[in-house]
Chimera marker file (.cmm) of the C-alpha trace (Angstrom):
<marker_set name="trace">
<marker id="1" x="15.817" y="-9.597" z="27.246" r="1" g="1" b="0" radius="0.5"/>
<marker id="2" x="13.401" y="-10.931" z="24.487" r="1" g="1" b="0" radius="0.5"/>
<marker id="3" x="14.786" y="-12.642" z="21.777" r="1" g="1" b="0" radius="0.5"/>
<marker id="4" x="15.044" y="-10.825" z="18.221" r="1" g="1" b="0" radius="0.5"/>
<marker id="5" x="13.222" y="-12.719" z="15.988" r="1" g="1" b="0" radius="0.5"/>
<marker id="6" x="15.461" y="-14.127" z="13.056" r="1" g="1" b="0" radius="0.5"/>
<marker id="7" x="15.379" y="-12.022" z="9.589" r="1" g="1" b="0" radius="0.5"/>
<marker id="8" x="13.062" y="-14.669" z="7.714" r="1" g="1" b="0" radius="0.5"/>
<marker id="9" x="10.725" y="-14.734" z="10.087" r="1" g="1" b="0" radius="0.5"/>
<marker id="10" x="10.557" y="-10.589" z="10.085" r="1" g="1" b="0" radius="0.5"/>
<marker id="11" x="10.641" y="-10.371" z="6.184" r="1" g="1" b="0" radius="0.5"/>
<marker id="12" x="7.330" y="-13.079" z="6.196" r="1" g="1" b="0" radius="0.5"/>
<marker id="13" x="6.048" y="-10.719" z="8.870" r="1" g="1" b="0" radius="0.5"/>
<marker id="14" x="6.168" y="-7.952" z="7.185" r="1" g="1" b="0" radius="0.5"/>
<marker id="15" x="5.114" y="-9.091" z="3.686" r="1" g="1" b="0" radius="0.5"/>
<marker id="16" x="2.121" y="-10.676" z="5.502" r="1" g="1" b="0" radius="0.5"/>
<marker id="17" x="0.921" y="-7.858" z="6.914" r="1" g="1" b="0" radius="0.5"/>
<marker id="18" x="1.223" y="-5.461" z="4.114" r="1" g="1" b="0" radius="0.5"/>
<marker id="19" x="-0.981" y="-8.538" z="1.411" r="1" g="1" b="0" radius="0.5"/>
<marker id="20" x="-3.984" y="-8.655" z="4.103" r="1" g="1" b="0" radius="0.5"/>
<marker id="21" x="-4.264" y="-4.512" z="4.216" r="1" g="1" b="0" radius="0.5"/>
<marker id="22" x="-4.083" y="-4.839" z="0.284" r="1" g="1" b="0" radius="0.5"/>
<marker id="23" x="-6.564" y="-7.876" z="0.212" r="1" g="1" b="0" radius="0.5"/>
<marker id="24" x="-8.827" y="-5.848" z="2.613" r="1" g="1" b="0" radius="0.5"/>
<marker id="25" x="-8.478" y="-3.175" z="0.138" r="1" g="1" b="0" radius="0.5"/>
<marker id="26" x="-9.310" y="-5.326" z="-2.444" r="1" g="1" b="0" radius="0.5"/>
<marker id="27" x="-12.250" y="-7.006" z="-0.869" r="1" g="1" b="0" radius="0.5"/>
<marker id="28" x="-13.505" y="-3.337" z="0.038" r="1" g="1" b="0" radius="0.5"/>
<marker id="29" x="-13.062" y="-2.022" z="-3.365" r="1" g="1" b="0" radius="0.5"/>
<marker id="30" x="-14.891" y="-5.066" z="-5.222" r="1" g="1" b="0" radius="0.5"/>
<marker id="31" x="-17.670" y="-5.445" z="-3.072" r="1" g="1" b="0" radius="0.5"/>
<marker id="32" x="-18.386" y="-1.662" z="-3.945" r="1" g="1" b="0" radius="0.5"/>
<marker id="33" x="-17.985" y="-1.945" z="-7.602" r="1" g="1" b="0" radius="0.5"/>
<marker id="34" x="-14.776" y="0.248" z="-7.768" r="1" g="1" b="0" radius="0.5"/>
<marker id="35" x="-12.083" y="-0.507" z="-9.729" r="1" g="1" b="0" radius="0.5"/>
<marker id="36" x="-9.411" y="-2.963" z="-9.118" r="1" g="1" b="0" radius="0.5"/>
<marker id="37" x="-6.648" y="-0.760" z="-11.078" r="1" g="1" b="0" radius="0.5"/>
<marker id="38" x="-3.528" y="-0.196" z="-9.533" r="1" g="1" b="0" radius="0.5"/>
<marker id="39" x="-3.817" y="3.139" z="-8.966" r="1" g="1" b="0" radius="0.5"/>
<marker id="40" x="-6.934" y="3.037" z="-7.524" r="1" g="1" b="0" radius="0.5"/>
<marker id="41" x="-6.386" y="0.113" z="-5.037" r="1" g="1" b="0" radius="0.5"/>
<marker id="42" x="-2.552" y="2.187" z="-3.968" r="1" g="1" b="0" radius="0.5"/>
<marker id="43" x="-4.713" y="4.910" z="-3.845" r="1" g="1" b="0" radius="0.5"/>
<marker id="44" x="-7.085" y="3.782" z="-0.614" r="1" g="1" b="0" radius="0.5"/>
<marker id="45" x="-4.027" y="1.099" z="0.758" r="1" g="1" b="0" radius="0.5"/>
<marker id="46" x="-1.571" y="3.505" z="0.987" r="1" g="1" b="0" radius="0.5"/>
<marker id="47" x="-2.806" y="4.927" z="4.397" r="1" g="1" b="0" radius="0.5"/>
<marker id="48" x="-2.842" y="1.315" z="5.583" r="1" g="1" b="0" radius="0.5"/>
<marker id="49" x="-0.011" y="0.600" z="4.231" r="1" g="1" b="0" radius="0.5"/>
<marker id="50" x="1.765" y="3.937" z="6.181" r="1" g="1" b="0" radius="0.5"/>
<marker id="51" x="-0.345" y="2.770" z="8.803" r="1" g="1" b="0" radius="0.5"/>
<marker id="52" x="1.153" y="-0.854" z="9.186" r="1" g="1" b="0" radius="0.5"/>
<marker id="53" x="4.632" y="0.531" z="8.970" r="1" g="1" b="0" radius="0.5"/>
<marker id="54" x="4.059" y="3.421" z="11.779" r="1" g="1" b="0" radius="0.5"/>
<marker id="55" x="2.449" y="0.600" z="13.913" r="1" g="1" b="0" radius="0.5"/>
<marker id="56" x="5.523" y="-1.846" z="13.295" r="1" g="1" b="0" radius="0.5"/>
<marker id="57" x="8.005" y="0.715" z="14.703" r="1" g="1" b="0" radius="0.5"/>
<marker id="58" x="5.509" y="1.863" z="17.735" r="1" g="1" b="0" radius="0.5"/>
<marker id="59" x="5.492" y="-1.652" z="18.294" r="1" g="1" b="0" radius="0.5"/>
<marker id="60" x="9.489" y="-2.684" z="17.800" r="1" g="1" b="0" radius="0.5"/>
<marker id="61" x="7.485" y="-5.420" z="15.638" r="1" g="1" b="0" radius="0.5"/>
<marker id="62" x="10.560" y="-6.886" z="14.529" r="1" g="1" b="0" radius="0.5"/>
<marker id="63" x="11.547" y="-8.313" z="18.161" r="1" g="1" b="0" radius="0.5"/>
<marker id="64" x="8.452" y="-10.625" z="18.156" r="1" g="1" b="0" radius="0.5"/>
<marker id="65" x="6.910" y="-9.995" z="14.608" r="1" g="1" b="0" radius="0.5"/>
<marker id="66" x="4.341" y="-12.999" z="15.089" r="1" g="1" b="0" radius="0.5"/>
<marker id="67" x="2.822" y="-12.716" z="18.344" r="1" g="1" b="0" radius="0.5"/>
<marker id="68" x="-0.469" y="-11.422" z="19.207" r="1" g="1" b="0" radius="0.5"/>
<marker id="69" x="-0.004" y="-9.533" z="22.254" r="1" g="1" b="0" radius="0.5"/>
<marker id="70" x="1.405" y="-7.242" z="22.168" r="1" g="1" b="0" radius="0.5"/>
<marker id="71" x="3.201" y="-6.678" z="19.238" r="1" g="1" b="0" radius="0.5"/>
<marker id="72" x="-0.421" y="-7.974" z="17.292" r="1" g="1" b="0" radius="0.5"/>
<marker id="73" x="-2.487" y="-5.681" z="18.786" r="1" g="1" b="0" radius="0.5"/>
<marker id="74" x="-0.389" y="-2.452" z="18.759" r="1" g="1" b="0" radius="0.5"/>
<marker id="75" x="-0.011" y="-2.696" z="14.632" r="1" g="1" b="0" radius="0.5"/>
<marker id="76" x="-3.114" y="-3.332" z="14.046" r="1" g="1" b="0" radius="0.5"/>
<marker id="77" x="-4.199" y="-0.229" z="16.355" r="1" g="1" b="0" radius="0.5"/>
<marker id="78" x="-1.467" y="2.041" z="15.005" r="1" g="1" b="0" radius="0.5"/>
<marker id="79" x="-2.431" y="0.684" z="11.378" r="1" g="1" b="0" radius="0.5"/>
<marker id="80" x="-6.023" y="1.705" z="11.834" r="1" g="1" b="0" radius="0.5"/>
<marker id="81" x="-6.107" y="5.015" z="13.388" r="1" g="1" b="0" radius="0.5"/>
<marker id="82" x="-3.300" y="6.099" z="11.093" r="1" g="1" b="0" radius="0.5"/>
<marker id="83" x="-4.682" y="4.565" z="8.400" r="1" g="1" b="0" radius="0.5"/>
<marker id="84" x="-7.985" y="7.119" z="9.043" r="1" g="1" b="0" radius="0.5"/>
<marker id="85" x="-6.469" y="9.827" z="10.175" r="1" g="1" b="0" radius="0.5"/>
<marker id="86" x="-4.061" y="9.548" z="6.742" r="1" g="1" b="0" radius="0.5"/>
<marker id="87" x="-7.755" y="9.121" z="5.226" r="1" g="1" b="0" radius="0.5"/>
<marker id="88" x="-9.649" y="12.080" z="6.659" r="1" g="1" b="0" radius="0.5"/>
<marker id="89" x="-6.444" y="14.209" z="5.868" r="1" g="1" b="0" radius="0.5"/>
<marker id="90" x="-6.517" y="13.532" z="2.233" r="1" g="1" b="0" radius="0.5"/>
<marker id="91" x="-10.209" y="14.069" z="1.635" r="1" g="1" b="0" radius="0.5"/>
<marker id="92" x="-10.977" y="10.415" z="1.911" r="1" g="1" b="0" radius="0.5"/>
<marker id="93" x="-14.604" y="9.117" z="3.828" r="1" g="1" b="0" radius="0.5"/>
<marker id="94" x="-14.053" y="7.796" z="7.335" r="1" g="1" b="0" radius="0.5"/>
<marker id="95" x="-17.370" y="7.539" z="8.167" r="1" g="1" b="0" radius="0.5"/>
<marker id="96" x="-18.511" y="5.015" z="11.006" r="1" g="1" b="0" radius="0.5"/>
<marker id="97" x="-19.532" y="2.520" z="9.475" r="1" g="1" b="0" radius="0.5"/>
<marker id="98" x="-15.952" y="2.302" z="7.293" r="1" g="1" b="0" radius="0.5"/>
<marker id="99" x="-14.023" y="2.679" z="10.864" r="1" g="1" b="0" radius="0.5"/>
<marker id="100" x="-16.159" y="-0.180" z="11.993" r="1" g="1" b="0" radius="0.5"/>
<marker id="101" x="-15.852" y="-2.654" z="9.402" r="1" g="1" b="0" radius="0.5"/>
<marker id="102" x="-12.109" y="-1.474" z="9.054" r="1" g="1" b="0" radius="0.5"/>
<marker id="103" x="-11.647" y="-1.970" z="12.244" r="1" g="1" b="0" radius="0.5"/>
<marker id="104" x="-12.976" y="-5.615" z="12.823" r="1" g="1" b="0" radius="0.5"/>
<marker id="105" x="-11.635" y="-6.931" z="9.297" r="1" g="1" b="0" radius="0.5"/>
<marker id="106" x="-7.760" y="-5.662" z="9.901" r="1" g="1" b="0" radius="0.5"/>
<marker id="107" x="-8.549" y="-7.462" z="13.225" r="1" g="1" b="0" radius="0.5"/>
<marker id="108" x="-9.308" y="-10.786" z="12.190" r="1" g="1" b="0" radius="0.5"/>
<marker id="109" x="-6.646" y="-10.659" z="9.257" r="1" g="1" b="0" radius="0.5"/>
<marker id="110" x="-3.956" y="-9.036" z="11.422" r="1" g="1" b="0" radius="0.5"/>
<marker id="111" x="-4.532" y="-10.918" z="14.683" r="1" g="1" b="0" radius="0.5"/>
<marker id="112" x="-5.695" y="-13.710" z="13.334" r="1" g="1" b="0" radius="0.5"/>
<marker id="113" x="-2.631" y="-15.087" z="11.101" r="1" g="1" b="0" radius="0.5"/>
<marker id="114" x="-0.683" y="-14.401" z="14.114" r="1" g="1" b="0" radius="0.5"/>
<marker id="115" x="-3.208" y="-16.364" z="16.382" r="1" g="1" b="0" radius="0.5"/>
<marker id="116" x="-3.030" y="-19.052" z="13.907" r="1" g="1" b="0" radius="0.5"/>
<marker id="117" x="0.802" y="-18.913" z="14.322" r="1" g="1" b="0" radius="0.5"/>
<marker id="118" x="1.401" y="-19.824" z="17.550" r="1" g="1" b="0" radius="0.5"/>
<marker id="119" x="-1.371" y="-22.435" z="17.385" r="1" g="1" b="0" radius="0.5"/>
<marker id="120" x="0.829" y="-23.686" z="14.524" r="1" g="1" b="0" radius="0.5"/>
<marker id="121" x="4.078" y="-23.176" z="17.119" r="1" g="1" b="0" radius="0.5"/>
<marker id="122" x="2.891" y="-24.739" z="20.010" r="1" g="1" b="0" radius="0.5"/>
<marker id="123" x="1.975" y="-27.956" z="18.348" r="1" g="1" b="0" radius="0.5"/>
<marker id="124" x="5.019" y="-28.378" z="16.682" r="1" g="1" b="0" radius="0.5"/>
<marker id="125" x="6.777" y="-28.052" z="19.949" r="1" g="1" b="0" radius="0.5"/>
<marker id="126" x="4.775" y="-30.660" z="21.221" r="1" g="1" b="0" radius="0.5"/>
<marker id="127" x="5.619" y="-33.215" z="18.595" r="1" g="1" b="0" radius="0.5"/>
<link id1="1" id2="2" r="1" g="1" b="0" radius="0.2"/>
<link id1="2" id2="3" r="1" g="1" b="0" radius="0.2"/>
<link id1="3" id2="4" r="1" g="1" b="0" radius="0.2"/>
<link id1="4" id2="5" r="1" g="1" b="0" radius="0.2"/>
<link id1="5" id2="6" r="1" g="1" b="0" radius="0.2"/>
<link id1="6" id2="7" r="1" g="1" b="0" radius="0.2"/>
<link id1="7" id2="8" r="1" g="1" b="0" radius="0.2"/>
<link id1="8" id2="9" r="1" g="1" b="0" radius="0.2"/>
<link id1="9" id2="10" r="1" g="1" b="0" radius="0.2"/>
<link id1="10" id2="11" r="1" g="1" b="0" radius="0.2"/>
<link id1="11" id2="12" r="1" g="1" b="0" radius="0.2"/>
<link id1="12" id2="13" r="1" g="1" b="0" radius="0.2"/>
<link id1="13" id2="14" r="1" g="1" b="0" radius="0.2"/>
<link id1="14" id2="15" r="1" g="1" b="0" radius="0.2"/>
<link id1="15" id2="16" r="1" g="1" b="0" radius="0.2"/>
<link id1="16" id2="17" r="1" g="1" b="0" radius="0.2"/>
<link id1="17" id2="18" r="1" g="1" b="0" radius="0.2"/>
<link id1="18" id2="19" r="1" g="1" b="0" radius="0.2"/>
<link id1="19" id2="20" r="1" g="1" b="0" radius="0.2"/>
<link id1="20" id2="21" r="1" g="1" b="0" radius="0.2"/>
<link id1="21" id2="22" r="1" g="1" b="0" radius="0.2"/>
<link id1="22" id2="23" r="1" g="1" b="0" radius="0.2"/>
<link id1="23" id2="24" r="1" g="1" b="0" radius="0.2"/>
<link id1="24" id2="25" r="1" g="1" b="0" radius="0.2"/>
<link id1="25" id2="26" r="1" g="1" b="0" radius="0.2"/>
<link id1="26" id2="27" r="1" g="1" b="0" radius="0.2"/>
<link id1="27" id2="28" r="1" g="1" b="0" radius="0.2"/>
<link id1="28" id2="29" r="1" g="1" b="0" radius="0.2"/>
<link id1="29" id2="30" r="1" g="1" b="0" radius="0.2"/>
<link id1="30" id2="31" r="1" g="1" b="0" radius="0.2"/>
<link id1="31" id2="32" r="1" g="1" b="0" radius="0.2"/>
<link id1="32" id2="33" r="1" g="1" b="0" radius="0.2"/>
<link id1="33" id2="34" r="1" g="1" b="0" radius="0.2"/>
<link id1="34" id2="35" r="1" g="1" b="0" radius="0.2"/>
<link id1="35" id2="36" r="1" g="1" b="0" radius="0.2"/>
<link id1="36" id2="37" r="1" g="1" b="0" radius="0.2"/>
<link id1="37" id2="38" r="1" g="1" b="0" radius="0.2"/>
<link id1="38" id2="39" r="1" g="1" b="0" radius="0.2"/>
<link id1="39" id2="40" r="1" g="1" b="0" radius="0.2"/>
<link id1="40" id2="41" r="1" g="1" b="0" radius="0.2"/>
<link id1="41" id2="42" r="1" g="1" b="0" radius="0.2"/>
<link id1="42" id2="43" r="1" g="1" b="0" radius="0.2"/>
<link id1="43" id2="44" r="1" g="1" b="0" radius="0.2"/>
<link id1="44" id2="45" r="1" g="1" b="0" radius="0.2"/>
<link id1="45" id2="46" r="1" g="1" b="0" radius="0.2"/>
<link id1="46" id2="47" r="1" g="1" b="0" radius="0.2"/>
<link id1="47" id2="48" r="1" g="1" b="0" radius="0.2"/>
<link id1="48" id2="49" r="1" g="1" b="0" radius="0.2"/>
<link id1="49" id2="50" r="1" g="1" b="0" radius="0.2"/>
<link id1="50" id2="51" r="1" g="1" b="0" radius="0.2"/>
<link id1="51" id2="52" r="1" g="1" b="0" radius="0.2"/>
<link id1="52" id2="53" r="1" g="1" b="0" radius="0.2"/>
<link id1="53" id2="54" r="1" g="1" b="0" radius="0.2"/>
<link id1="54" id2="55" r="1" g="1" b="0" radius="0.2"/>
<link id1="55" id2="56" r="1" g="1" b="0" radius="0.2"/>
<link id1="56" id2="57" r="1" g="1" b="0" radius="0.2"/>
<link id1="57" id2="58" r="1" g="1" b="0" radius="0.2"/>
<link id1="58" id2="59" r="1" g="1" b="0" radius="0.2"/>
<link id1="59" id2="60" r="1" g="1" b="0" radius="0.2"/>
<link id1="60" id2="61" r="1" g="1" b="0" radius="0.2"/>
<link id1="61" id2="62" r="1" g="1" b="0" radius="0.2"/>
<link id1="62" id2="63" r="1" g="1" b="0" radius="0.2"/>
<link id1="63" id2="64" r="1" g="1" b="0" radius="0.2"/>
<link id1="64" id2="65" r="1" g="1" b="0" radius="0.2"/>
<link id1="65" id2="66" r="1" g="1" b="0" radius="0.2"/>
<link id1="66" id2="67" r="1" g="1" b="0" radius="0.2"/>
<link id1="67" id2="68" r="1" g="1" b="0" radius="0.2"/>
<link id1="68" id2="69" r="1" g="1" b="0" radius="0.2"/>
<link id1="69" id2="70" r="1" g="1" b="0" radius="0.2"/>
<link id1="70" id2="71" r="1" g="1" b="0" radius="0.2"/>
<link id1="71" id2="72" r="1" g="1" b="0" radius="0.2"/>
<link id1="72" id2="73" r="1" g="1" b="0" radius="0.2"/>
<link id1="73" id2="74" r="1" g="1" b="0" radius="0.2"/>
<link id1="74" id2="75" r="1" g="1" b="0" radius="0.2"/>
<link id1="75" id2="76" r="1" g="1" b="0" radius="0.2"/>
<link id1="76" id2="77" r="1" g="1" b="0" radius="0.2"/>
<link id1="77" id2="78" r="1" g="1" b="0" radius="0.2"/>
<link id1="78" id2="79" r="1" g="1" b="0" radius="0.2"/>
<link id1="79" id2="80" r="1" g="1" b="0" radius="0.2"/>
<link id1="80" id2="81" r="1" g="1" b="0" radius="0.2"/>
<link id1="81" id2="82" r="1" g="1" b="0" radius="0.2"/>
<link id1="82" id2="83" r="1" g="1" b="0" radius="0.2"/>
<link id1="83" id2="84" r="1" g="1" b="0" radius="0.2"/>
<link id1="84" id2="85" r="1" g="1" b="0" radius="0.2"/>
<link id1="85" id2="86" r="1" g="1" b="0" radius="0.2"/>
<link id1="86" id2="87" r="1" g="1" b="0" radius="0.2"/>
<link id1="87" id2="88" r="1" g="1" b="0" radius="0.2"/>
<link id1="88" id2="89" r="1" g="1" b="0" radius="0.2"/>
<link id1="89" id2="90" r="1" g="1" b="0" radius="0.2"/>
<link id1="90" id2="91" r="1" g="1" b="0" radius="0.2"/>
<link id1="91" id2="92" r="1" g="1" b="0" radius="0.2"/>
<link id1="92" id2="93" r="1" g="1" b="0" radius="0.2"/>
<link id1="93" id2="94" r="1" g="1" b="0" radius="0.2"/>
<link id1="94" id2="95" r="1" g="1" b="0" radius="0.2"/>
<link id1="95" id2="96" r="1" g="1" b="0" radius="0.2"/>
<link id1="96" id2="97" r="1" g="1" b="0" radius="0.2"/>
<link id1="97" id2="98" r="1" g="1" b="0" radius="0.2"/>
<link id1="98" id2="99" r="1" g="1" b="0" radius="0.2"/>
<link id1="99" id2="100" r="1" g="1" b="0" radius="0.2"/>
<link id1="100" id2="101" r="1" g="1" b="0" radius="0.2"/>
<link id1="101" id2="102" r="1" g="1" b="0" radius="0.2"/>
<link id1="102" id2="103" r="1" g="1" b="0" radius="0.2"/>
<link id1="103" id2="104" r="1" g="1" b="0" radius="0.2"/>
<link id1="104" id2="105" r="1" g="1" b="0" radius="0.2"/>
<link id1="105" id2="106" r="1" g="1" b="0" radius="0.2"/>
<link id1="106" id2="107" r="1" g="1" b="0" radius="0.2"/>
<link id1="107" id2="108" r="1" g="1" b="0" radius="0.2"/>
<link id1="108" id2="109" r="1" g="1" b="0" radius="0.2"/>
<link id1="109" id2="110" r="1" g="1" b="0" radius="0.2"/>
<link id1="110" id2="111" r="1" g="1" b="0" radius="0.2"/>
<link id1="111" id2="112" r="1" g="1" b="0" radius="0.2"/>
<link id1="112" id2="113" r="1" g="1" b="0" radius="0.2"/>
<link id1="113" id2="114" r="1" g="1" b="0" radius="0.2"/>
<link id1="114" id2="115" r="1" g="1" b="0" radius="0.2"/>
<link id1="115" id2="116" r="1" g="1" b="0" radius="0.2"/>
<link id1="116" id2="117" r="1" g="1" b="0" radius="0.2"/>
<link id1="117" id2="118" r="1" g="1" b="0" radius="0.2"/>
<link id1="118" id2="119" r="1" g="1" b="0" radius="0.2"/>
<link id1="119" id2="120" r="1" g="1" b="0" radius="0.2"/>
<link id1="120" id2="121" r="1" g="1" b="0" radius="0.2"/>
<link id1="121" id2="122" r="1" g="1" b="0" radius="0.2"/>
<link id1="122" id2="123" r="1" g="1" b="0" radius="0.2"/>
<link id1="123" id2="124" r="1" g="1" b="0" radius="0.2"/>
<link id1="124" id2="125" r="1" g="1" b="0" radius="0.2"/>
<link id1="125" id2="126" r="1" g="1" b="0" radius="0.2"/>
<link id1="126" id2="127" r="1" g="1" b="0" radius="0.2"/>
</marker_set>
């Protein structure tokens, strides 16, 4: 049986997760001149956001909230294609190019801090 991971570690998880989508979202919205009000940045995260939660109970995230395979890879899928399909529902673009980019920055944020986690792991079990 894998172990559960402890609450901390689940809470930083968690709260991780849901700052990248809303620095993607912020990223996004300022390199296309939109605004940066609250409304407007909630208004394209929050299918991310629904996303990112969908894909943490798909995934039972909260056994192994910081590793990469699998629980990694199955939020950032479930984020994404929820996060699109949430976006074509409500009248929102999902053209290719968007699903793309999407696709390869929630990637490298989502993977990556977890990559960069058990980098950070292994070498302290090593000292």
């Amino acid at each position: 049986m894998a172990r559960r991971a402890a609450r901390p570690e689940i809470v930083r998880a968690v709260v991780l997760d849901a700052a990248l989508i809303v620095a993607f979202v912020l990223i996004g919205r300022a390199s296309h001149g939109e605004d940066l009000s609250l409304s407007g940045v909630l208004g394209t995260a929050w299918p991310f956001l629904a996303g990112g939660l969908v894909g943490w109970i798909v995934a039972r995230a909260w056994h192994s909230p910081s590793r990469v395979v699998p629980t990694g890879l199955v939020v950032w899928g479930v984020t994404l294609v929820v996060g699109m399909v949430l976006r074509a529902l409500s009248g929102e673009g999902v053209v290719i190019p968007f699903v793309i980019t999407t696709a390869i920055i929630l990637a490298v944020l989502m993977l990556g801090w977890r990559a960069i986690s058990a980098v950070v792991v292994r070498r302290r079990a090593r000292a």
